[in-house]
C-alpha positions in Angstrom: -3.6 -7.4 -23.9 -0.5 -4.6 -23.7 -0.7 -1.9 -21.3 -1.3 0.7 -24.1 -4.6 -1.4 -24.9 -5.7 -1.3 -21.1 -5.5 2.6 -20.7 -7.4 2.9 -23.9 -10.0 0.4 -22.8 -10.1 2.5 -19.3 -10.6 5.8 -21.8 -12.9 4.4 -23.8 -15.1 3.3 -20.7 -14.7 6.7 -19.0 -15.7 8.9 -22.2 -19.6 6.5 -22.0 -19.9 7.1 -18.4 -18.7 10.7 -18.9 -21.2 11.5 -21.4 -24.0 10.6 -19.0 -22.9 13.2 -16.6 -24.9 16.8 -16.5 -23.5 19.1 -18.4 -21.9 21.4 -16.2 -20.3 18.2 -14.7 -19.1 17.5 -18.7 -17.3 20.9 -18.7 -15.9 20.5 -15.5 -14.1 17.2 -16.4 -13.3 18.3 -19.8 -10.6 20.6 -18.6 -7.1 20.1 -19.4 -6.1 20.1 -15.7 -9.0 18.0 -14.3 -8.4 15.6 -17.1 -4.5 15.6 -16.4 -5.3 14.9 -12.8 -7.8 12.1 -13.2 -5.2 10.6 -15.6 -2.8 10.5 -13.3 -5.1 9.0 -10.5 -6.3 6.4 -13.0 -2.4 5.5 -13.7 -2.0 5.3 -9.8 -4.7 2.8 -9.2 -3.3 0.8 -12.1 0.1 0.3 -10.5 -1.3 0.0 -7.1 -3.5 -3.1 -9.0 -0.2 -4.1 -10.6 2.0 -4.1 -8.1 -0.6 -6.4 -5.8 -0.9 -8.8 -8.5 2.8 -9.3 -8.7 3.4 -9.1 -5.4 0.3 -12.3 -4.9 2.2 -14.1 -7.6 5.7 -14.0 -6.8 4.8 -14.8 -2.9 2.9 -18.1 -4.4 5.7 -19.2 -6.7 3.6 -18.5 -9.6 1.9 -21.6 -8.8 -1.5 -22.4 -8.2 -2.5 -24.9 -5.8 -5.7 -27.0 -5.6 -8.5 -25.1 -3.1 -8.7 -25.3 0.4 -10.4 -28.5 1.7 -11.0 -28.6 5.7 -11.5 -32.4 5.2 -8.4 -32.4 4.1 -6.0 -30.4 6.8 -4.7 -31.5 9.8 -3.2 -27.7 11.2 -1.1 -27.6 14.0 -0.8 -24.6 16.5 1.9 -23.8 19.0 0.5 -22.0 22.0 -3.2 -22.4 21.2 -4.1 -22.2 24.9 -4.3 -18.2 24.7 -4.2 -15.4 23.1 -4.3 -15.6 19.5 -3.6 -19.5 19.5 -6.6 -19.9 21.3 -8.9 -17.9 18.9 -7.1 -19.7 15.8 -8.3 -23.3 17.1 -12.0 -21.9 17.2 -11.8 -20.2 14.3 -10.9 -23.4 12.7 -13.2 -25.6 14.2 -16.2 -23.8 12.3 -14.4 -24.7 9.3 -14.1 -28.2 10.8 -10.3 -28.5 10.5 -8.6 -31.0 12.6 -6.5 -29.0 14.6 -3.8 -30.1 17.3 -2.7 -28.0 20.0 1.1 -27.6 21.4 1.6 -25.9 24.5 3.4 -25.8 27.8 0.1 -24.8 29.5 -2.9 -26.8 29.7 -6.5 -25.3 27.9 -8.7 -23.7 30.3 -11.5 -23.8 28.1 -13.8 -27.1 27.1 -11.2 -27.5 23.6 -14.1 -27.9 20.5 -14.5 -31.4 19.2 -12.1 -31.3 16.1 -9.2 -29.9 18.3 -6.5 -32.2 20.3 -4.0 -31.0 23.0 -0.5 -32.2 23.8 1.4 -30.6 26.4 4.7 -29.5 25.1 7.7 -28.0 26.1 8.8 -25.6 23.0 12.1 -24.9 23.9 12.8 -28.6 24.0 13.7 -30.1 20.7 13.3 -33.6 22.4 10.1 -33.0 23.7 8.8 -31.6 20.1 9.9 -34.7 18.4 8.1 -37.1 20.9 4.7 -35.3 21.0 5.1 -34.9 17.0 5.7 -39.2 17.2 2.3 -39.3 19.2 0.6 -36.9 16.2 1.9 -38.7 13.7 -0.1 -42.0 15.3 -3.1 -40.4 16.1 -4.0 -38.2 13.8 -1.4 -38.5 10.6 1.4 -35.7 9.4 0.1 -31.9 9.9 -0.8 -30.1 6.5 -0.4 -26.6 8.1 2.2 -25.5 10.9 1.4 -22.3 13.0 4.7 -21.1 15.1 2.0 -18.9 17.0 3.9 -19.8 20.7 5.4 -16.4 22.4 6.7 -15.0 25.8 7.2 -11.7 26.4 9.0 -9.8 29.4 9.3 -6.2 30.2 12.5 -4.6 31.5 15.7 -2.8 30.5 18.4 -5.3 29.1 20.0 -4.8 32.4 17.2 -5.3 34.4 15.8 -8.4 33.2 17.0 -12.0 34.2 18.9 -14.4 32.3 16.1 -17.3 32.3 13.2 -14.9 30.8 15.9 -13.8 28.3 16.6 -16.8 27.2 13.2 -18.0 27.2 12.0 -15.6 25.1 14.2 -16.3 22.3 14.2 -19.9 22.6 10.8 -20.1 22.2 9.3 -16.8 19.7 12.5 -17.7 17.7 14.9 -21.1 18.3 11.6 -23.4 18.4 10.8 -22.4 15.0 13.5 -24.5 13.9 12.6 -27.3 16.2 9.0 -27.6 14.4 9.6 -27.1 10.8 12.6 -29.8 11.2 9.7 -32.0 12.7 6.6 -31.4 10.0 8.3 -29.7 6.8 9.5 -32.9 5.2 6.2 -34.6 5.3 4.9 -31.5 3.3 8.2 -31.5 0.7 7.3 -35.2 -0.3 3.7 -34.4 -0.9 4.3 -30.9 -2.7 1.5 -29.7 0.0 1.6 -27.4 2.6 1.7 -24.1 4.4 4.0 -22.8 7.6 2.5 -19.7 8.9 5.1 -17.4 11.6 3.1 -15.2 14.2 6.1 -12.6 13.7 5.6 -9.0 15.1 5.7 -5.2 14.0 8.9 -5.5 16.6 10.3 -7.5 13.4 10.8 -3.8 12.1 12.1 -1.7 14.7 12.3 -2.3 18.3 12.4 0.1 21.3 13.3 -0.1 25.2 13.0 -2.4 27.3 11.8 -4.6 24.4 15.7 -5.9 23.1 14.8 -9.4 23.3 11.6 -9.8 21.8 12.8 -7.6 19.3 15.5 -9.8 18.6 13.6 -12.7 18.7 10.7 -11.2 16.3 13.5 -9.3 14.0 14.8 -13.5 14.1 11.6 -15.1 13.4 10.7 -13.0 9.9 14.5 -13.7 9.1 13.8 -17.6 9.3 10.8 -17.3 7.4 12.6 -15.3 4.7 15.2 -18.0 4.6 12.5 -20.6 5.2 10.6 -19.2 2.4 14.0 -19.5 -0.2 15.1 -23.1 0.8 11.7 -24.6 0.5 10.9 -23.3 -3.7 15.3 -23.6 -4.3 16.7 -26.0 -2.4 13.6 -28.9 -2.1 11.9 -27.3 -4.9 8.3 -27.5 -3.5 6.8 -24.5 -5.1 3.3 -25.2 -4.1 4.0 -25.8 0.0 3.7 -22.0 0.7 4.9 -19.7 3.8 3.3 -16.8 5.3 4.4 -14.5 8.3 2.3 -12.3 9.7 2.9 -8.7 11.8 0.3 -7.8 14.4 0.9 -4.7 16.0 -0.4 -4.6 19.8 -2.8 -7.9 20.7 -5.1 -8.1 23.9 -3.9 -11.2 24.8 -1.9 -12.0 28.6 1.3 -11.7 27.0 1.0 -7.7 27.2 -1.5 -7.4 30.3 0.6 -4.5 31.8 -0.2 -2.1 28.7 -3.9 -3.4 28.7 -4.4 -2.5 32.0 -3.4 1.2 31.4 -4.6 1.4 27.8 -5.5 4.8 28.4 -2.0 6.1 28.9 -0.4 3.9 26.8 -1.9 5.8 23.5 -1.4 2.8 20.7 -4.6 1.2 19.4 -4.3 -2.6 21.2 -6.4 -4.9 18.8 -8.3 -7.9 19.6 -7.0 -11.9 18.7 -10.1 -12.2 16.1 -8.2 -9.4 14.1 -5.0 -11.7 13.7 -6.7 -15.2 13.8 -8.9 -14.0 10.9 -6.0 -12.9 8.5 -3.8 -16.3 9.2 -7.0 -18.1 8.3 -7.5 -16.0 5.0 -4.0 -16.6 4.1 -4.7 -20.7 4.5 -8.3 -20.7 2.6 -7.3 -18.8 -0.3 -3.8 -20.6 -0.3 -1.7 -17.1 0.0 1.5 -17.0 0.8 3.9 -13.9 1.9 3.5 -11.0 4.4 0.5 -9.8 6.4 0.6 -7.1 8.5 -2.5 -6.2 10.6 -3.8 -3.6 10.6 -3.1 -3.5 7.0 -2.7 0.7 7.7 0.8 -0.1 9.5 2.2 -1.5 6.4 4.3 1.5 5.8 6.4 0.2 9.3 7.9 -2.3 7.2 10.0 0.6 4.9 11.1 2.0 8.2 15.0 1.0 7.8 14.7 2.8 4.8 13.9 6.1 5.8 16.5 8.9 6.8 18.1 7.8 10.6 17.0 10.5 11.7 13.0 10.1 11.2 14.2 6.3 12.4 15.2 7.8 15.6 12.7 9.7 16.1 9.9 7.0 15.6 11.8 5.0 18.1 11.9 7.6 20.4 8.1 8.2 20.8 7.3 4.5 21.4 10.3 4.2 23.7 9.0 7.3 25.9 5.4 5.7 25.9 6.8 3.0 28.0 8.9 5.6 30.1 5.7 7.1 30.8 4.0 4.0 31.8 6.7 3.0 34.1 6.7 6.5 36.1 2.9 5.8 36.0 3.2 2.2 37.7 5.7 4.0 40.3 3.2 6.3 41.2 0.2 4.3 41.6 2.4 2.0 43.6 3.2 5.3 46.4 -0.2 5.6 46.4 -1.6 2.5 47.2 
């Protein structure tokens, strides 16, 4: 059916549910300008439609892929001991997914029945590959990968220390690599798959005192781009898909500080069940491509693209909330 077919079929459906209106109403909308502007909104919602549709199929490969079977999956989660890891293994235990755990800290929390826990050292590439040999004997080859692991420090780029530098990258970036060299080729030779990256907003434009998470967020949306292109080019799996996803501010302990004065801090801080639930939509309806939650902050995604000077000034706001916060923890700090 051509486009020219569709608006007419859209006419045709809005002249019968016109013509049941009151009258008044039936002059009203019979005006050149009201009709001109309800044209136009129909035309808007049709492109909006479009433009999802595309952007749905061009994400997937323009592949379809056979539905979601929890019997089937074996997901594996880096840093499912808190935070939004944590909430993503008992999400997927009501869907009775297997579901094995990586993490350098232990669970303090009875784990449910379908979930296993190795203790893992991310930022080792070593210690990756011999907990992945243990998986691979116990439980078979992971269907799903979640690079959900991150650290997070606060400080200036001269104030913070070497080692929480270099933590930070090596494991919200550099152990990214480390995994998917580990469980992507299982999923290449069976044309099955999905490798989900717990990016950030920060992906889009960072602020002070937040350089190297920044960095390493701005550097784990890069890899999944690239990820993304080597996966359907080079190995030609067009049905293992990718997805990265952008939470803004999460209540987990990685950002206690703001938490605590959430008040003053003056962004809305949303809670794990928020992200956990749109990584597991993306893996039940097999949905590759870019989530960003809440879905109202998509817009932060075009920022690079907007004059530097509204740039600069978006960067300056955030950047003076965390001033604020910092004169706020040097008062309470006299006071006490």
């Amino acid at each position: 059916m051509s486009v020219s077919n569709i608006l007419q079929l859209c006419s045709n459906k809005a002249e019968i549910i016109i013509s049941h209106l009151p009258l008044t109403v039936q002059d009203f909308l019979a005006r050149s300008l009201v009709r001109r502007s309800f044209a136009l909104l129909a035309a808007a919602q049709l492109l909006r439609a479009l433009n999802r549709y595309l952007s749905r199929k061009a994400q997937n490969n323009w592949v379809q892929i056979k539905p979601w079977n929890s019997r089937n999956e074996l997901v594996l989660v880096t840093g499912g001991s808190s935070g939004i890891g944590k909430q993503m293994v008992f999400d997927l235990a009501k869907l009775n997914v297997r579901t094995i755990i990586f993490d350098i800290q232990e669970p303090d929390f009875s784990l449910p029945s379908t979930a296993y826990f190795f203790k893992v050292d991310l930022t080792s590439s070593a210690a990756i590959k011999e907990a992945a040999a243990q998986v691979y004997k116990a439980h078979g080859h992971p269907t799903v990968l979640i690079n959900n692991a991150g650290v997070a420090s606060s400080g200036t780029i001269l104030d913070e220390p070497e080692d929480r530098i270099r933590l930070t990258l090596e494991v919200n970036t550099l152990s990214h690599f480390w995994t998917v060299k580990e469980f992507l080729p299982s999923m290449i030779q069976n044309d099955h798959g999905h490798i989900v990256t717990i990016a950030s907003i920060a992906s889009f434009a960072s602020v002070g005192e937040m350089a190297d998470y920044g960095a390493s967020k701005a550097g784990a949306l890069a890899f999944h781009e690239s990820l993304t292109q080597e996966i359907k080019h080079w190995y030609k799996s067009r049905r293992v898909r990718t997805s990265v996803i952008h939470p803004l501010w999460v209540q987990t302990p990685m950002i206690g500080e703001l938490v605590e004065n959430r008040a003053k801090f003056g962004q809305p801080i949303m809670s794990p069940e928020k992200v956990s639930s749109a990584v597991i939509q993306q893996l039940v309806k097999g949905n590759g491509g870019q989530v960003v939650v809440p879905s109202s902050y998509g817009f932060v995604a075009m920022l690079r693209g907007w004059p530097n000077w509204f740039q600069e000034r978006a960067r300056d706001q955030s950047s003076l909330t965390f001033v604020k916060l910092r004169q706020l923890e040097q008062e309470l700090r006299k006071s006490a």
